[in-house]
N, C-alpha and C positions, 0 to 999 in steps of 0.2 A: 197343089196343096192349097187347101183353104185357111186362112188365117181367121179364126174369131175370136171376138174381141166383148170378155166381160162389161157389164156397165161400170164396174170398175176400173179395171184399164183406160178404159174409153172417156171415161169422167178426168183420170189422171193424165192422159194425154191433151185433152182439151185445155186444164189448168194449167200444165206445165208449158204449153202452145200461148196461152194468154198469159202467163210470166215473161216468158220470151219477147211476147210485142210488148208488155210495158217497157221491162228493163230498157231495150230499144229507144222507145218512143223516149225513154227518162235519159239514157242518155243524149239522144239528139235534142233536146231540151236545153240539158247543161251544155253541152257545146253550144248552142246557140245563144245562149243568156256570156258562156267564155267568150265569143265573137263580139257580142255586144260590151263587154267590159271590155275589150279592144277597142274596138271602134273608140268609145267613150274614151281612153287612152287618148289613141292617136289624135281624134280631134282637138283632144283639149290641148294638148300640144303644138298640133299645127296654129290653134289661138293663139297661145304662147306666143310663138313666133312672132306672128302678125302683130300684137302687139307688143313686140318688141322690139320690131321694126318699127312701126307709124312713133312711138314715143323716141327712138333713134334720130331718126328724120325730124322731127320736132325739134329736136335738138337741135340738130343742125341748121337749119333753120333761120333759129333764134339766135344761135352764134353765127352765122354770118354775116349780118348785120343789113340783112335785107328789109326788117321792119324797124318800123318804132322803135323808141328806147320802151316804150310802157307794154305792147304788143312781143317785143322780145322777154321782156320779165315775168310776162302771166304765160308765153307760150313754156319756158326755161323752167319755169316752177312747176308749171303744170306737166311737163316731160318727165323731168327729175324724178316730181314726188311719184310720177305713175313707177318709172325702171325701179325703184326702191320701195316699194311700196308694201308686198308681203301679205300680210293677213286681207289686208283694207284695198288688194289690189282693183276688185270690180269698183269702186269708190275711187280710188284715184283714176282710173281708167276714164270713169263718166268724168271727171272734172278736167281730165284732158281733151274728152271733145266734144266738153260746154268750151273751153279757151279754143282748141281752133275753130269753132264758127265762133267764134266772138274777133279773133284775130282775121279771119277770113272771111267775111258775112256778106259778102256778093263778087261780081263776075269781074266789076271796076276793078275791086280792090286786088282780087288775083290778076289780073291782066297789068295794069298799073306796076307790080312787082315781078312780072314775068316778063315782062320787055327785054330781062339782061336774059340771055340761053342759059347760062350756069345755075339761074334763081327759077329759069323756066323748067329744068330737068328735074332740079329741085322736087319745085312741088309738082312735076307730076307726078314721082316719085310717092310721094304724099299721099296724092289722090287715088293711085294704084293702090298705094296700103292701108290708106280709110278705107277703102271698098274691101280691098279682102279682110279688112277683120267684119267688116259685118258678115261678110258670108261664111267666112272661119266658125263664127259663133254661132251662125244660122243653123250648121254644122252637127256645131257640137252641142247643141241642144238638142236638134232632132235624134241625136243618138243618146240623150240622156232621155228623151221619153220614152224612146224604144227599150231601153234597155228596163227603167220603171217598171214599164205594162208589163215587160216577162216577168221581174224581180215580183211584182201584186201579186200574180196567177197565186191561188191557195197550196196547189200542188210543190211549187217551188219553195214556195214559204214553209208549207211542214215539211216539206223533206231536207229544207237549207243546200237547193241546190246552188244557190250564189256563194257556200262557203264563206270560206271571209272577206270577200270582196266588199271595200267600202260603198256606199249607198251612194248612188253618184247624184250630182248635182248640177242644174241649171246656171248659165252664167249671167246671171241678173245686172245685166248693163247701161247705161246710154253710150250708144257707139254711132248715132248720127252723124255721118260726115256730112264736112260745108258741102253745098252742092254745089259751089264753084268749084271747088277742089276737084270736086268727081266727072263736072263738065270738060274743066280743062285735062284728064287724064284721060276721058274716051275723045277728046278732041284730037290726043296727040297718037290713041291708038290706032 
């Protein structure tokens, strides 16, 4: 038996066949723009962390009493104000490491106070976690522009396939670590 197939049939098959790969294509869209508000998630999180740690360790630090009186005051301020900080966090965050390269501004001044092992584990400690928040936020930027350029696309925008998902945002920082600090923790790796 032969099947023929009006140009109308044939016209609604073709349509309802090209329905089929949009919806498709619209959903693996929205999942990927969901994956990407993940990511964007999890990074900005795992930053969190990171700095939560490095302003931790600052702390400690400072109350140990392995620097200065002046050097423990701007590093203790500058910790505090970051853990507590809230709205103003990426701001407080840069003012904690303008104070550790001010508190640690060459190779002397870290060796000099790493002579004792406890002050050495210390800051490498430090130096491990300067470094991972810059690459934390390295991170979590690259996932905030990936997720951007899907959220632009026109298609996403009239159709509102982000939903309610907030507009995510770049972490606008100074996260330079001393470079002593970072010498001395691939030193000790």
């Amino acid at each position: 038996m032969i099947i023929t197939w009006t140009r109308l049939e044939l016209v609604l098959v073709i349509v309802a066949l090209l329905l089929v790969i949009l919806a498709l294509y619209l959903r693996g869209l929205a999942g990927r723009l969901d994956r990407l508000h993940l990511r964007v998630d999890v990074c900005g999180a795992a930053l969190d962390a990171r700095l939560e740690r490095r302003s931790s360790l600052a702390q400690e630090i400072a109350i140990a009493g392995l620097l200065d009186p002046a050097s423990s005051v701007l590093l203790l301020n500058a910790a505090t104000t970051a853990r507590h900080a809230g709205e103003q966090r990426d701001v407080a965050e840069s003012d904690l490491s303008a104070a550790l390269r001010a508190v640690f501004p060459d190779a002397e001044t870290v060796e000099e106070i790493a002579e004792d092992p406890e002050a050495r584990e210390l800051l490498t400690a430090l130096g491990e976690s300067c470094t991972g928040v810059v690459l934390a936020r390295r991170f979590s930027n690259d996932a905030v522009r990936a997720a951007i350029a899907v959220r632009r696309r026109w298609i996403v925008r009239m159709l509102r396939l982000a939903g309610h998902a907030r507009w995510p945002s770049n972490r606008d920082m100074d996260d330079a670590p001393p470079e002593a600090l970072t010498a001395l923790a691939l030193d000790a790796a």
